[in-house]
C-alpha positions in Angstrom: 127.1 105.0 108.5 125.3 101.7 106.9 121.9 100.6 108.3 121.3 97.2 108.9 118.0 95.5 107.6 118.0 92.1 110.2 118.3 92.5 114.6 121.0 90.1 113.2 124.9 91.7 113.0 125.4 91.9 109.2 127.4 94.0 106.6 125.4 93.9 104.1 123.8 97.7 103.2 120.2 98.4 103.8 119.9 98.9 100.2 120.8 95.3 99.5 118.3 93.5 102.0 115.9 96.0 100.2 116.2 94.6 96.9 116.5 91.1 97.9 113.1 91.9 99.4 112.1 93.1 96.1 113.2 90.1 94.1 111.8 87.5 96.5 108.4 89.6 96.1 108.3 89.9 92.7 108.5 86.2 92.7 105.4 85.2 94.8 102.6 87.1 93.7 101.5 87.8 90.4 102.6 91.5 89.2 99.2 92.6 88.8 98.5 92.2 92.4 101.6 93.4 93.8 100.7 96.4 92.2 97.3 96.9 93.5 98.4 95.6 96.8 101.0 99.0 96.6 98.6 101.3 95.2 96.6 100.9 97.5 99.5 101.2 100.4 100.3 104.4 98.9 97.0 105.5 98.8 96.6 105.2 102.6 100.0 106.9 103.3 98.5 109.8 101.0 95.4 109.9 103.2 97.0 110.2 106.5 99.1 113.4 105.0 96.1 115.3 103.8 96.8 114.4 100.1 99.4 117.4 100.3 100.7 117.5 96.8 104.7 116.5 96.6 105.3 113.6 97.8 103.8 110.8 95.8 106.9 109.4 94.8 107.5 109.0 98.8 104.6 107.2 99.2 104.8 104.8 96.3 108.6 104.0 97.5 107.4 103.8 101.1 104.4 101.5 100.1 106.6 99.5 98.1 109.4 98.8 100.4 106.1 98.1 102.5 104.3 95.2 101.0 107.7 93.7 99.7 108.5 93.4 103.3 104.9 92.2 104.1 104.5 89.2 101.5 108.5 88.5 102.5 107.6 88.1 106.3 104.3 86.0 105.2 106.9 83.6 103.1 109.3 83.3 106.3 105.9 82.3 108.8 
């Protein structure tokens, strides 16, 4: 089974569109702020768990996948 990033019909991988995301916002902030910007994302997801201890990694990912999409969509408007 392959997810699909777009409402558009596509074959292109979810993993793909993720990583193009990634690239695109790498490229319009500075890498200092992106970094603070998903810190603190990951941070937040943290909170709303309790702080239970395993699944940092999770949140970071999840935070990261996050703002790349945010700063992408704020490109597109």
């Amino acid at each position: 089974m392959r997810l699909m990033v777009s409402a558009q019909p596509s074959d292109r991988p979810l993993s793909a569109a993720i990583a193009d995301n990634a690239r695109i916002a790498q490229s319009l902030v500075e890498p200092a702020m992106r970094h603070a910007m998903i810190t603190e994302a990951a941070y937040f997801r943290a909170l709303r768990r309790g702080f239970a201890p395993g699944h940092e990694l999770d949140d970071w990912l999840a935070a990261e996948i996050e703002i790349n999409e945010l700063l992408v969509n704020a490109l597109l408007k």
